[in-house]
C-alpha positions as CSV (number, residue, x, y, z in Angstrom):
1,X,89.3,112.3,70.2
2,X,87.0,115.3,71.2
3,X,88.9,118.7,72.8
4,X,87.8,119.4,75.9
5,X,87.7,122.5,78.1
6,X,90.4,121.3,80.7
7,X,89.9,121.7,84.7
8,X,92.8,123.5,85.9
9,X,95.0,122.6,89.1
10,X,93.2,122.4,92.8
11,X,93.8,126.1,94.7
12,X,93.5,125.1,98.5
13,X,93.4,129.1,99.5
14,X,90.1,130.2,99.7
15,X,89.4,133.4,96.9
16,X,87.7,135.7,100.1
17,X,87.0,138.2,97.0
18,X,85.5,135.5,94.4
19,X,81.4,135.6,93.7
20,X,79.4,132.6,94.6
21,X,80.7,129.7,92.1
22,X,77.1,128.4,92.2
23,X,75.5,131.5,90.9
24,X,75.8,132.2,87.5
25,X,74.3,134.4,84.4
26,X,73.0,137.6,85.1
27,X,71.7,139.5,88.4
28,X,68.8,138.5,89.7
29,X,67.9,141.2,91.4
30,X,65.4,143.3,89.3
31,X,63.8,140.1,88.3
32,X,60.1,139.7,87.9
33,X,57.7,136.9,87.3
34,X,60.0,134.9,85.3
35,X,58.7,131.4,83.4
36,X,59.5,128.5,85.6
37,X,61.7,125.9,84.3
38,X,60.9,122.7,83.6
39,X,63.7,120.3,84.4
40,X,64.3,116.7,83.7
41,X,66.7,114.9,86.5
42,X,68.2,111.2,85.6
43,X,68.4,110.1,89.2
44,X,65.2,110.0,91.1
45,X,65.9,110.4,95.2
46,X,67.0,106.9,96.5
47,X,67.3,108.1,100.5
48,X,64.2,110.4,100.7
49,X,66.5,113.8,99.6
50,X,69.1,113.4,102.7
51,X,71.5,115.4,102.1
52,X,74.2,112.6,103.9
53,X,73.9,110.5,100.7
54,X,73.8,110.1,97.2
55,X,70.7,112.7,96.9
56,X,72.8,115.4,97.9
57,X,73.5,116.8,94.3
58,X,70.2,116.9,93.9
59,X,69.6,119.2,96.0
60,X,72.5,121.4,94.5
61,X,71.8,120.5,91.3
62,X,68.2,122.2,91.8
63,X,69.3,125.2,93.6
64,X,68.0,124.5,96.8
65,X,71.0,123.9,99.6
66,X,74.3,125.3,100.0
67,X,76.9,125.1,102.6
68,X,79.3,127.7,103.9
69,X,81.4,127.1,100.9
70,X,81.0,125.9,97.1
71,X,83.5,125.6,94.8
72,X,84.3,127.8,91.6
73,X,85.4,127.2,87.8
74,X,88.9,126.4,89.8
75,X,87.9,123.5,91.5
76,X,89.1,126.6,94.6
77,X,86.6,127.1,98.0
78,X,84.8,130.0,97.5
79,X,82.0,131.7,99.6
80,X,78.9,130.9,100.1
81,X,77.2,131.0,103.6
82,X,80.6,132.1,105.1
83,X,81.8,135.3,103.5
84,X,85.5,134.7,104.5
85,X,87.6,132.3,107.0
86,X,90.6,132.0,108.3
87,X,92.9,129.2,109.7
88,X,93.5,130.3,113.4
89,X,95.9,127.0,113.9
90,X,97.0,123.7,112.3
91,X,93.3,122.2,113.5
92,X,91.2,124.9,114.2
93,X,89.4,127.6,111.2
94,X,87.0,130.3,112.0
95,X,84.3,131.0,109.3
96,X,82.7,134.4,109.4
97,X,79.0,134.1,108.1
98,X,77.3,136.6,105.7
99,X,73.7,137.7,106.6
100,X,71.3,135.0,104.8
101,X,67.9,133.8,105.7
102,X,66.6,130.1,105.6
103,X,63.8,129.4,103.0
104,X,61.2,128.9,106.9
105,X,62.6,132.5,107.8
106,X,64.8,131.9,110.7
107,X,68.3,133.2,110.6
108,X,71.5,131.5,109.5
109,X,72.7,132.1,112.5
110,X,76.1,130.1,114.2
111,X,74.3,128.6,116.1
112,X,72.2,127.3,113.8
113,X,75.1,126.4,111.5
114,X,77.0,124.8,113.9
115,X,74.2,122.7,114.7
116,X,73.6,121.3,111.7
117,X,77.5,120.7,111.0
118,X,77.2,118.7,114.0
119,X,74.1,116.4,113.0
120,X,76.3,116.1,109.7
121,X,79.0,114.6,112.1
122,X,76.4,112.1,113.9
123,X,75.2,111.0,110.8
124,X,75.6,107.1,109.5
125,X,76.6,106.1,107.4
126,X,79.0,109.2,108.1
127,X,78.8,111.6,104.8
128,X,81.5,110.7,102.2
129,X,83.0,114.3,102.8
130,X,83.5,113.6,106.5
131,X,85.1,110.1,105.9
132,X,88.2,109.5,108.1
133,X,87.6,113.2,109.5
134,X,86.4,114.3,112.9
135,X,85.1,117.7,113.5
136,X,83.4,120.3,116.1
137,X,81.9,123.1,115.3
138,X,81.0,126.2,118.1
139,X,79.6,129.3,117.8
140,X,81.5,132.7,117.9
141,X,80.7,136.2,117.4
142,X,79.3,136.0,113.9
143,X,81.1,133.2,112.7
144,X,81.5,129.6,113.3
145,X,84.6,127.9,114.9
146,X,85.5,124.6,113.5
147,X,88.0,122.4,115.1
148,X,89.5,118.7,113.5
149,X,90.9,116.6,115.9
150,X,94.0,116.2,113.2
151,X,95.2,118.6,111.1
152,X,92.9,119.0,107.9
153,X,94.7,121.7,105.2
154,X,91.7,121.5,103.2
155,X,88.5,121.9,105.4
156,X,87.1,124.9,103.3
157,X,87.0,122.8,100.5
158,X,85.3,119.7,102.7
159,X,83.1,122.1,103.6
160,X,81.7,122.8,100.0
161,X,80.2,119.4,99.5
162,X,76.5,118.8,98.8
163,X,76.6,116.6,102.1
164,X,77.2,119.2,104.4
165,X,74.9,121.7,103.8
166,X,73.2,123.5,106.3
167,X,69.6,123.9,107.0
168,X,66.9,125.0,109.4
169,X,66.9,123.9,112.8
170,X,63.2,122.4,112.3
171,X,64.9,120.4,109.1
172,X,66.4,118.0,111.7
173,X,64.1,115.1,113.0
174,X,64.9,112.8,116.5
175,X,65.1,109.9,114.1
176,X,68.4,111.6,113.0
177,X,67.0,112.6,109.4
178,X,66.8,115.5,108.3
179,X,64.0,116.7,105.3
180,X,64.7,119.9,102.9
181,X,61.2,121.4,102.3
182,X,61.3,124.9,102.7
183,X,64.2,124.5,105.0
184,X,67.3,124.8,103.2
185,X,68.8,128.8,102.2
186,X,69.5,128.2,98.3
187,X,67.6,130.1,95.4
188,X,64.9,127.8,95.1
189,X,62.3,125.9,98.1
190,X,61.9,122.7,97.8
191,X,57.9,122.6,98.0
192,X,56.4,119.3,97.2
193,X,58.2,115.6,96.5
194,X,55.9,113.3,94.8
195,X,57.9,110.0,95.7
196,X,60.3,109.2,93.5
197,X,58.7,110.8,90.5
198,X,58.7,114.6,90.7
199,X,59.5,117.5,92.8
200,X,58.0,121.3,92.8
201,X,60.0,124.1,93.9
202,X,58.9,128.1,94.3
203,X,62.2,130.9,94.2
204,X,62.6,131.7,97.3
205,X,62.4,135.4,97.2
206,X,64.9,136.6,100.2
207,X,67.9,134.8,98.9
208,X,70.8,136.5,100.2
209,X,72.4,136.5,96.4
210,X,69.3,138.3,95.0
211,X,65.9,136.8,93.7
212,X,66.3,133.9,90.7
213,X,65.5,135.3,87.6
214,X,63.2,131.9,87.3
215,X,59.6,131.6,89.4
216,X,60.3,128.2,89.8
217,X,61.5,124.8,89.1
218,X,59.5,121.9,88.2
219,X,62.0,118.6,88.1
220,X,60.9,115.5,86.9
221,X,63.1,112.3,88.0
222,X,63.4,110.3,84.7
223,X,65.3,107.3,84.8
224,X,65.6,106.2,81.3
225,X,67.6,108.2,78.8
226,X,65.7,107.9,75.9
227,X,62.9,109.2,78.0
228,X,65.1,112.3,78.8
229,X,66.3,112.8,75.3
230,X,62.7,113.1,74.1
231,X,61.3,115.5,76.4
232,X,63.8,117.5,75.3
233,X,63.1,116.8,71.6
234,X,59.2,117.2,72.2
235,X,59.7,120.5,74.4
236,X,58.2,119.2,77.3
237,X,61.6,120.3,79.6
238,X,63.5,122.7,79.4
239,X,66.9,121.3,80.9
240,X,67.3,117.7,80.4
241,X,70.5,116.0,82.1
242,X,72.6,113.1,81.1
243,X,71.9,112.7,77.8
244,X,72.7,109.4,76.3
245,X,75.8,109.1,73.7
246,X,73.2,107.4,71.7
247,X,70.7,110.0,72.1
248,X,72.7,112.8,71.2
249,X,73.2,112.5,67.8
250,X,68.9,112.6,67.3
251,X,69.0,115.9,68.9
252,X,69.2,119.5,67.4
253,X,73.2,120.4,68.1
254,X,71.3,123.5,69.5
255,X,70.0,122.0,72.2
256,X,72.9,120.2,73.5
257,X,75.8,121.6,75.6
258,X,78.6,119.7,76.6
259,X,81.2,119.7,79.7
260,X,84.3,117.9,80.6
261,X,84.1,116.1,84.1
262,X,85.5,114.9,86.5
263,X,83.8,111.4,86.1
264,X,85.2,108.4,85.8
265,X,83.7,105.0,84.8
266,X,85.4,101.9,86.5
267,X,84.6,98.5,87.3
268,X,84.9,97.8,90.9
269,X,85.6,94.4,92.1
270,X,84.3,92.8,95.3
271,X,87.3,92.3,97.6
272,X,85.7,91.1,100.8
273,X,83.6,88.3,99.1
274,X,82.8,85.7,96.5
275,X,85.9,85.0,93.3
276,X,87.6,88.3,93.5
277,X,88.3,87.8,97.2
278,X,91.4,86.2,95.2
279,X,93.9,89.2,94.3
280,X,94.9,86.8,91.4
281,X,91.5,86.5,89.7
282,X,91.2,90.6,90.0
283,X,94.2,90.4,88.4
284,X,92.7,88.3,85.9
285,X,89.2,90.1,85.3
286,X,91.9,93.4,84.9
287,X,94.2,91.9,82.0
288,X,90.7,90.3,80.5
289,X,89.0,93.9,80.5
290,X,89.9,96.3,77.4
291,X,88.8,100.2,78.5
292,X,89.1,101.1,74.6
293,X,86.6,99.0,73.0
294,X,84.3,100.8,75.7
295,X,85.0,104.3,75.0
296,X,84.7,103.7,71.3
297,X,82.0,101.4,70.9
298,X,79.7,102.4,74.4
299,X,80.8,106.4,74.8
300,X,81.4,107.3,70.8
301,X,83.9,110.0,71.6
302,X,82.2,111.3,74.3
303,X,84.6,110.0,76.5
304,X,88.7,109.7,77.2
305,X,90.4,106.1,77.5
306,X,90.3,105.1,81.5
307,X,94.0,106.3,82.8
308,X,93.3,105.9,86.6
309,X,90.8,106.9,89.3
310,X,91.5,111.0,87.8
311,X,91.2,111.7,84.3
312,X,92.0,115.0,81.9
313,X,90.0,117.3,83.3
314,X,92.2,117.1,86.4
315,X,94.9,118.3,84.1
316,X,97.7,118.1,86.9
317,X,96.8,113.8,87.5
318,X,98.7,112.6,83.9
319,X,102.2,114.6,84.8
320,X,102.3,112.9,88.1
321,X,100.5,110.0,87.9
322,X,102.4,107.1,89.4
323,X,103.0,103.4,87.8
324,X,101.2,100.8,90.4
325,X,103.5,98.0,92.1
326,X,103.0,95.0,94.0
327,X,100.1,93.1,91.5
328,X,99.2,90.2,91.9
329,X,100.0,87.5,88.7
330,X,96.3,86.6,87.1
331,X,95.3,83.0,87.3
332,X,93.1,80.7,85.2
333,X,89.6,81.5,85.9
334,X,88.6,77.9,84.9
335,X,84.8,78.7,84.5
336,X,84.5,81.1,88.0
337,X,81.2,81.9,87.7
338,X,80.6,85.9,88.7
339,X,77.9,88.7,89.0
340,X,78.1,91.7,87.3
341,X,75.9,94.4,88.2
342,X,75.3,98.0,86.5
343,X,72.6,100.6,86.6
344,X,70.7,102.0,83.9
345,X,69.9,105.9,84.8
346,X,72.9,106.1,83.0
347,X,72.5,104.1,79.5
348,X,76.1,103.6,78.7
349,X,77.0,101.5,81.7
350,X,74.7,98.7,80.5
351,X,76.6,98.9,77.2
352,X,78.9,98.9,78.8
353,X,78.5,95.8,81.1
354,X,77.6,93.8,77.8
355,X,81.3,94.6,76.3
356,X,83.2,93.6,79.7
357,X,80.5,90.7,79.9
358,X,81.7,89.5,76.4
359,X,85.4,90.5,77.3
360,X,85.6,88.7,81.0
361,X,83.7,85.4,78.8
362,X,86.5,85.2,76.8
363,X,88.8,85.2,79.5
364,X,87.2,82.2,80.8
365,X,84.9,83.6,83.6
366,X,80.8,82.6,83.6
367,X,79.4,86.3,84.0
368,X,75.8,87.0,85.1
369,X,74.2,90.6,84.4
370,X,72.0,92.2,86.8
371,X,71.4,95.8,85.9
372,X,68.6,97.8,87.6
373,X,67.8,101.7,88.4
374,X,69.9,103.3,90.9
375,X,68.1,103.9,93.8
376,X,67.2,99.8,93.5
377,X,70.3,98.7,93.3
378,X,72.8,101.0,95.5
379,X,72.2,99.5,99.1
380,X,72.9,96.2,97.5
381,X,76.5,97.3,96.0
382,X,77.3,98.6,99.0
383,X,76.5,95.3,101.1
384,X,78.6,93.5,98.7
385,X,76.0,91.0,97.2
386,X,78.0,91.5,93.3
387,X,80.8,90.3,92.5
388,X,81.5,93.2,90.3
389,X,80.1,96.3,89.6
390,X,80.4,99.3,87.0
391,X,79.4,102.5,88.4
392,X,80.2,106.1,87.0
393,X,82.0,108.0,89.8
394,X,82.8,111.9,89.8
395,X,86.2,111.9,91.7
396,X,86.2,115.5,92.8
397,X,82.0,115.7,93.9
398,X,82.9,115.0,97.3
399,X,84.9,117.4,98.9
400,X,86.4,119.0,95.6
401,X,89.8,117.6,97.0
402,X,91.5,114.9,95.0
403,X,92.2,113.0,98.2
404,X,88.3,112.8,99.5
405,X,87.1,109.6,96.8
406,X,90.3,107.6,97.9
407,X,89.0,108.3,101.7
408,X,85.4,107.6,101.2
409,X,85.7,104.6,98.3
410,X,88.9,102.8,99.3
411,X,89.8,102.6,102.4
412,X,89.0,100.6,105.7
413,X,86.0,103.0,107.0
414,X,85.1,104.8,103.5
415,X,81.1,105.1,103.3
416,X,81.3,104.2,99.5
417,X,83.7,101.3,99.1
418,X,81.6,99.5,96.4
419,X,85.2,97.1,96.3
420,X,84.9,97.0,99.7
421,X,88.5,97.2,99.9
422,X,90.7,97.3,103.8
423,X,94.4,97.2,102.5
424,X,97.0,98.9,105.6
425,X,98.9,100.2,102.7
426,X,96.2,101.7,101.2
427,X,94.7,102.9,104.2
428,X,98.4,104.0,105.0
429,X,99.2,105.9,101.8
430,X,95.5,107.9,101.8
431,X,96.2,109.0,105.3
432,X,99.8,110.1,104.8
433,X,98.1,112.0,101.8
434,X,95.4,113.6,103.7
435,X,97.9,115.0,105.8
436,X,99.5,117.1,103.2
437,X,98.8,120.8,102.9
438,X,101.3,122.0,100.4
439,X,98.9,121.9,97.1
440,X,101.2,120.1,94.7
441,X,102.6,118.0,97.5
442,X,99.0,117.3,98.2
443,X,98.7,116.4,94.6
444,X,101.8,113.8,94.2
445,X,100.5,112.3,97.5
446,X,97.1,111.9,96.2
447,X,98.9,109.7,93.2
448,X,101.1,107.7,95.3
449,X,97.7,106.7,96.9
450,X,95.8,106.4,93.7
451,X,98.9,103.4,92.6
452,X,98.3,101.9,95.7
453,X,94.6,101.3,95.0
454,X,95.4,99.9,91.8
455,X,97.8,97.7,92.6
456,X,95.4,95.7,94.4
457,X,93.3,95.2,91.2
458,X,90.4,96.7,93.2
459,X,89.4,98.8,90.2
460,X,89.6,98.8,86.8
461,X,89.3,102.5,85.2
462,X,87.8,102.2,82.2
463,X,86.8,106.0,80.6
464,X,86.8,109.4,82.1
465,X,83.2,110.7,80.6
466,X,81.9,114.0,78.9
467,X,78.5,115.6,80.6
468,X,75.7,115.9,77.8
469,X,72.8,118.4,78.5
470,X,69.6,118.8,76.9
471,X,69.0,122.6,76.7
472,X,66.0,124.3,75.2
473,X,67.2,127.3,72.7
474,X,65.8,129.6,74.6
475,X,67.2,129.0,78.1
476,X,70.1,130.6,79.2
477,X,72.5,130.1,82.2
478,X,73.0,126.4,82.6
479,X,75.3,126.0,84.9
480,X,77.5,122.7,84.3
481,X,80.7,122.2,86.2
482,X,83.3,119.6,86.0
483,X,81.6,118.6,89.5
484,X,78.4,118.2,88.3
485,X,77.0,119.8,91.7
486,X,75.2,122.9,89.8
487,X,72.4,122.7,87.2
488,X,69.9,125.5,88.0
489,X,70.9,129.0,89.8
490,X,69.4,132.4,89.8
491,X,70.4,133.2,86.8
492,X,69.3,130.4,85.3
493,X,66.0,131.6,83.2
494,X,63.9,130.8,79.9
C-alpha cells in the first residue's frame, strides 16, 4: 500500500495566534500583474453556486468565500473573518472580527455577519453544518455574539464550513437565495458564470490577507476525467483536480501531486424504500460486497481498504473504532431486482459500480446501473428513487468535526441522508456525541455513533481515497488539504 501523509487528531481550541489555514505560499503583498491561472474543476455547480449546498467547495476551492473561521493543517479552527473568540458560556461565543472588506466594498461589519449567519439558519434544506443545530447570531461591539440553543463545544469549527460563509448584504435575494458575484470577501471575485460550463474571476485587490499573487482565475467545470487529465497533458490548465487512477499513470509524475483525505467511498443503501427497506437484505447486499477487489482493481493503490465511515487520515478513528452490534442475519435475495446508481465526475465510482454490480449478481440480486453526472443525479438520491447508491463522501468537509457527517447523513433530520436512514438509536448515539466537548471523549463518542450506523447495514464503506491533482511545473502553491475545501489562494501563482 502507498504511505501517506497522516491527518493528525481534531484540536477543538481555536489557535487565536495561527495564520489563515486557507492562505498559503508566499506573501502577496508586493504582488504585481501576475499570470492568471487556468483551472480545471470536476464538478460543474449543480444549485447555481449557493453556498447552502453541495457548491459550497467551490466557492472555497476557487478562493472566493470564507467564513469567520477555516480550518488549518490540524483539522483546528483557525481565523479567518474573526480574528479571535471566546466562549462566554456553555451556549453562547463571542467572535471578534478583523477589519476586512467585501469584494462590492461594503464593510464586514457584525451586522452584516450576523445577518448572513442568520439567512444560513433560514435556509432549506438547512446547510449540512447546521444539521440538528440551532443558532442566533447579534451584533456586539466589533464582534459577533452567537448563541446555540444547546450547548455546542465545537461551534468555531462549525463555523469554518464552506456553507456558512458570509457575504454581502446585496448577496441575499427575497426568494431566499443568495448569489456570490462580487459579493463574497475571499482573494478572488467571482465575475462571470457561464451556466454550468465556466466561471471568470478577477483578484480582488483589497483582501484583507494581502493581494493574490495570481490576476485571476479562469475555472472551467469539466466533468469527465479523461477530459481533465488531458488539459493538463496538452497545457491548456494549469491546475486540474481529481485526476483519475487511470489517468495518472499517462501523466508526467511532475505534474501530479498527491494528498491523503478524508474521503471515503461507500455504498449507501435506501432504508426508507424499495428491497433494502428489509434490514435482512442490507445485510445481504453487505456480506455480498468485497471493499478489496475495489480498492485494488478500481483505485490501484490510490486508495486504503474501507474500515468505516473515517479512514487513516483521521489517524485517531482505527485505535477507537468500535465493533458494530445488533445486525441483522442476511437473507436469500431470490432474484430482488435493485437500482444502483453512481456518478461519473468521479471515474472510479462507475468502476466501481460494475465490480459491486458483478459482486451483488452473484449474490443473487438483479442489479440495474444508472450512472449520470452529479449535478443530474443528486436531487434524485436524495428523494430516494435508487435502491442503492455509491457516492464518494469527505467525512470531515462539513464542519471539520468528526460528529457533523453522522448529523447531516444519518440521522432523522440530516440534509444528506442518501440511506435515508431514521433509527432512535442512531439518532440517540449522534446526539449524545454531539454533546461532548472533551476532544477525545468527543472522539470515542463519535465511534460509538459510527457502530451504530453500521449496524443497521445502512452503509457499506468500501475505500478511504487519495486526492490526485494535475499541476503544471511551473505553478506553485497548490493548496490541497485532507478537506479538500482549498485549491487556489493568494499565494497560489504560475
Amino acid at each position: 500500500m502507498r504511505r501517506r501523509h497522516a491527518l493528525g487528531s481534531l484540536l477543538l481550541a481555536p489557535l487565536l495566534t495561527a495564520c489563515f489555514a486557507s492562505q498559503g505560499g508566499d506573501s502577496a503583498d508586493d504582488a504585481g500583474d501576475g499570470a492568471r491561472l487556468r483551472v480545471a474543476l470536476a464538478f460543474p455547480p449543480a444549485e447555481n453556486l449557493s453556498p447552502y449546498g453541495a457548491d459550497a467547495t467551490l466557492l472555497s476551492r476557487l478562493g472566493v468565500s470564507e467564513g469567520l473561521t477555516a480550518l488549518d493543517a490540524n483539522g483546528a479552527a483557525a481565523p479567518a473573518l474573526a480574528r479571535s473568540w471566546r466562549r462566554e458560556n456553555d451556549r453562547t461565543w463571542l467572535f471578534t472580527l478583523r477589519e476586512a472588506t467585501f469584494q462590492d466594498g461594503s464593510e464586514v461589519t457584525p451586522a452584516a455577519v450576523a445577518a448572513a449567519l442568520t439567512h444560513a439558519t433560514k435556509a432549506r434544506p438547512a446547510p449540512a453544518a447546521l444539521a440538528g443545530v440551532t443558532l442566533t447570531a447579534k451584533a456586539a461591539d466589533g464582534a459577533v455574539r452567537i448563541t446555540t440553543r444547546t450547548a455546542d463545544p465545537v461551534l468555531p469549527l462549525r463555523l469554518s464550513s464552506p456553507s456558512l460563509a458570509v457575504f454581502a448584504a446585496k448577496a441575499y435575494g427575497k426568494d431566499g437565495g443568495v448569489d456570490p458575484v462580487g459579493t463574497a470577501s475571499g482573494p478572488f471575485e467571482l465575475t462571470e458564470v457561464t451556466g454550468s460550463t465556466s466561471a471568470a474571476l478577477d483578484r480582488f485587490d483589497d483582501y484583507w490577507g494581502g493581494r493574490a499573487q495570481a490576476s485571476g482565475v479562469d475555472a472551467r467545470f469539466i466533468a469527465d476525467g479523461t477530459a481533465r487529465a488531458n488539459v493538463v497533458r496538452t497545457g491548456q490548465v494549469d491546475i486540474a483536480e481529481a485526476i483519475p487512477v487511470a489517468q495518472a499513470a499517462t501523466l508526467d509524475k511532475a505534474t501530479l501531486e498527491e494528498a491523503a483525505t478524508t474521503r471515503t467511498t461507500s455504498l449507501q443503501l435506501n432504508t426508507r424504500s424499495g428491497p433494502f427497506k428489509d434490514p435482512k437484505l442490507r445485510a445481504a447486499a453487505r456480506e455480498a460486497i468485497d471493499g478489496s477487489a475495489v480498492v485494488k482493481g478500481v483505485f490501484e493503490g490510490y486508495a486504503d481498504p474501507g474500515a468505516g465511515l473515517y479512514g487513516p487520515a483521521v489517524t485517531w478513528a482505527e485505535g477507537k473504532r468500535v465493533p458494530p452490534t445488533g445486525r441483522a442475519t442476511a437473507a436469500d435475495p431470490h432474484g430482488t431486482s435493485v437500482t444502483l446508481a453512481t456518478y461519473d465526475n468521479r471515474p472510479e465510482l462507475p468502476e466501481a459500480a460494475q465490480v459491486l454490480q458483478q459482486q451483488l449478481q452473484k449474490a443473487g440480486f438483479k442489479v440495474t446501473l444508472v450512472v449520470r453526472e452529479y449535478s443530474r443525479l443528486e436531487s434524485d438520491a436524495l428523494a430516494g428513487k435508487f435502491d442503492a447508491f455509491i457516492g464518494a463522501r469527505n467525512s470531515l468537509v462539513d464542519t471539520g468535526d468528526p460528529v457533523g457527517v453522522l448529523a447531516s447523513d444519518y440521522t432523522c433530520d440530516g440534509g444528506y441522508n442518501l440511506a435515508r436512514l431514521c433509527d432512535r438509536k442512531v439518532d440517540r448515539a449522534v446526539a449524545e456525541a454531539d454533546a461532548v466537548a472533551d476532544t477525545g471523549e468527543r472522539q470515542d463518542a463519535a465511534m460509538r455513533a459510527e457502530a451504530a450506523i453500521l449496524g443497521t447495514d445502512a452503509v457499506v464503506p468500501l475505500a478511504h481515497q487519495e486526492i490526485i491533482v494535475g499541476v503544471a511545473t511551473d505553478v506553485r502553491g497548490v493548496l490541497l488539504d485532507p478537506y479538500e475545501r482549498t485549491l487556489v489562494g493568494p499565494g497560489t501563482r504560475r
